[in-house]
C-alpha positions in Angstrom: 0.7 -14.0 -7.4 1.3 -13.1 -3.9 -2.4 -12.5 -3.1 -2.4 -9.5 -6.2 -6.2 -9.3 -6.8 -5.2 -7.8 -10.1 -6.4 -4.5 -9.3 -5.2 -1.9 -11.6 -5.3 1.8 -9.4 -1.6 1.5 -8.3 -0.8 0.7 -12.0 -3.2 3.9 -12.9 -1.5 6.2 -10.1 2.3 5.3 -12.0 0.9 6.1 -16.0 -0.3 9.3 -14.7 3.1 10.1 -13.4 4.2 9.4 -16.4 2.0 10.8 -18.6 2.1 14.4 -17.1 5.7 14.3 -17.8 6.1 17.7 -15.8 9.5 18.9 -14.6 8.4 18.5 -10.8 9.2 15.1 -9.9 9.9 13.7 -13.2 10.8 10.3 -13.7 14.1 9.9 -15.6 13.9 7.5 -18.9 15.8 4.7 -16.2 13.4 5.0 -13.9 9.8 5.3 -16.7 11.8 2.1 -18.4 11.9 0.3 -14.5 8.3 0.6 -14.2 7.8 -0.6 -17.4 8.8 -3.4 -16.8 7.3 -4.1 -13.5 4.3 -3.5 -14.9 4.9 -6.4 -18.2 5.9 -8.3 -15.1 2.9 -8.5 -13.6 0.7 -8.0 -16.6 -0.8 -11.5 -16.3 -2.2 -11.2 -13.3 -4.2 -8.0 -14.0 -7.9 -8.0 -14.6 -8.0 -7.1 -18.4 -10.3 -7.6 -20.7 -9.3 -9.2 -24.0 -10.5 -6.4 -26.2 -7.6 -4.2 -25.0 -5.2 -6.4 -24.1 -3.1 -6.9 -26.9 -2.9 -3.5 -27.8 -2.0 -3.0 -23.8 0.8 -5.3 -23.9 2.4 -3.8 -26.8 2.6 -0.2 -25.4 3.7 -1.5 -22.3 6.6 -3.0 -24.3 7.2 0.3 -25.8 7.4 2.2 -23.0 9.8 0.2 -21.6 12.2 0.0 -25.1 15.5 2.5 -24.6 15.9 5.4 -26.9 12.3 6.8 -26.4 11.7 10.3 -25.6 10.1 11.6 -22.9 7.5 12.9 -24.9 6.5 9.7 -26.8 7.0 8.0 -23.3 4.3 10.2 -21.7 2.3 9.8 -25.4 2.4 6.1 -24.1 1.2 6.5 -21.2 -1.4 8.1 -21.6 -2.9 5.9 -24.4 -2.7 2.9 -21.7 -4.7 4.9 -19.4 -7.3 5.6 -22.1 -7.2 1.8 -22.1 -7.7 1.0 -18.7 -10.8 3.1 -18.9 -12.2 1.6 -21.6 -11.3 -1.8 -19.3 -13.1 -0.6 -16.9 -16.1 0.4 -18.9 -16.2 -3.0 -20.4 -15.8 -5.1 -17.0 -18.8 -2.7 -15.8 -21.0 -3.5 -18.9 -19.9 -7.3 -17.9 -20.6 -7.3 -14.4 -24.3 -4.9 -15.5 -25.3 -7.8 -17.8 -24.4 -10.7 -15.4 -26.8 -9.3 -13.6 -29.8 -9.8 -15.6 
């Protein structure tokens, strides 16, 4: 898609913005929702591993539903970024045992 190597740092550097759901340059349920959305959008064409991707997707889909607190919304958030670390920890073991 568009040369998208399915790298997932820009998607990191968003669900932290979320997640500290601070009052300095906090993102307004429209705007958390947006990005959502993007991100379901493009989910295909990230590098995930299966073992987290379903529960991934699902969260992604919450975060983007209406009538969420902010609170649950930055909950969310951060529970996907536990999950791209476990992804990463998992394409790393991968990658590790490829090369042996």
């Amino acid at each position: 898609m568009f040369g998208f190597d399915g790298d997932t740092k820009g998607l990191k550097n968003i669900l932290e913005r979320i997640a500290s759901n601070d009052d300095s340059g906090r993102l307004t349920h429209k705007e958390v929702r947006a990005y959502a959305r993007c991100m379901l959008a493009i989910f295909e064409n990230l590098s995930i591993d299966t073992k987290v991707e379903a529960e991934m997707k699902l969260l992604l889909f919450s975060l983007s539903a209406s009538g969420i607190p902010h609170y649950d919304r930055s909950f969310i958030a951060s529970r996907i970024l536990k999950l791209l670390e476990r992804n990463d920890k998992l394409k790393s073991q991968e990658t590790s045992n490829e090369h042996f």
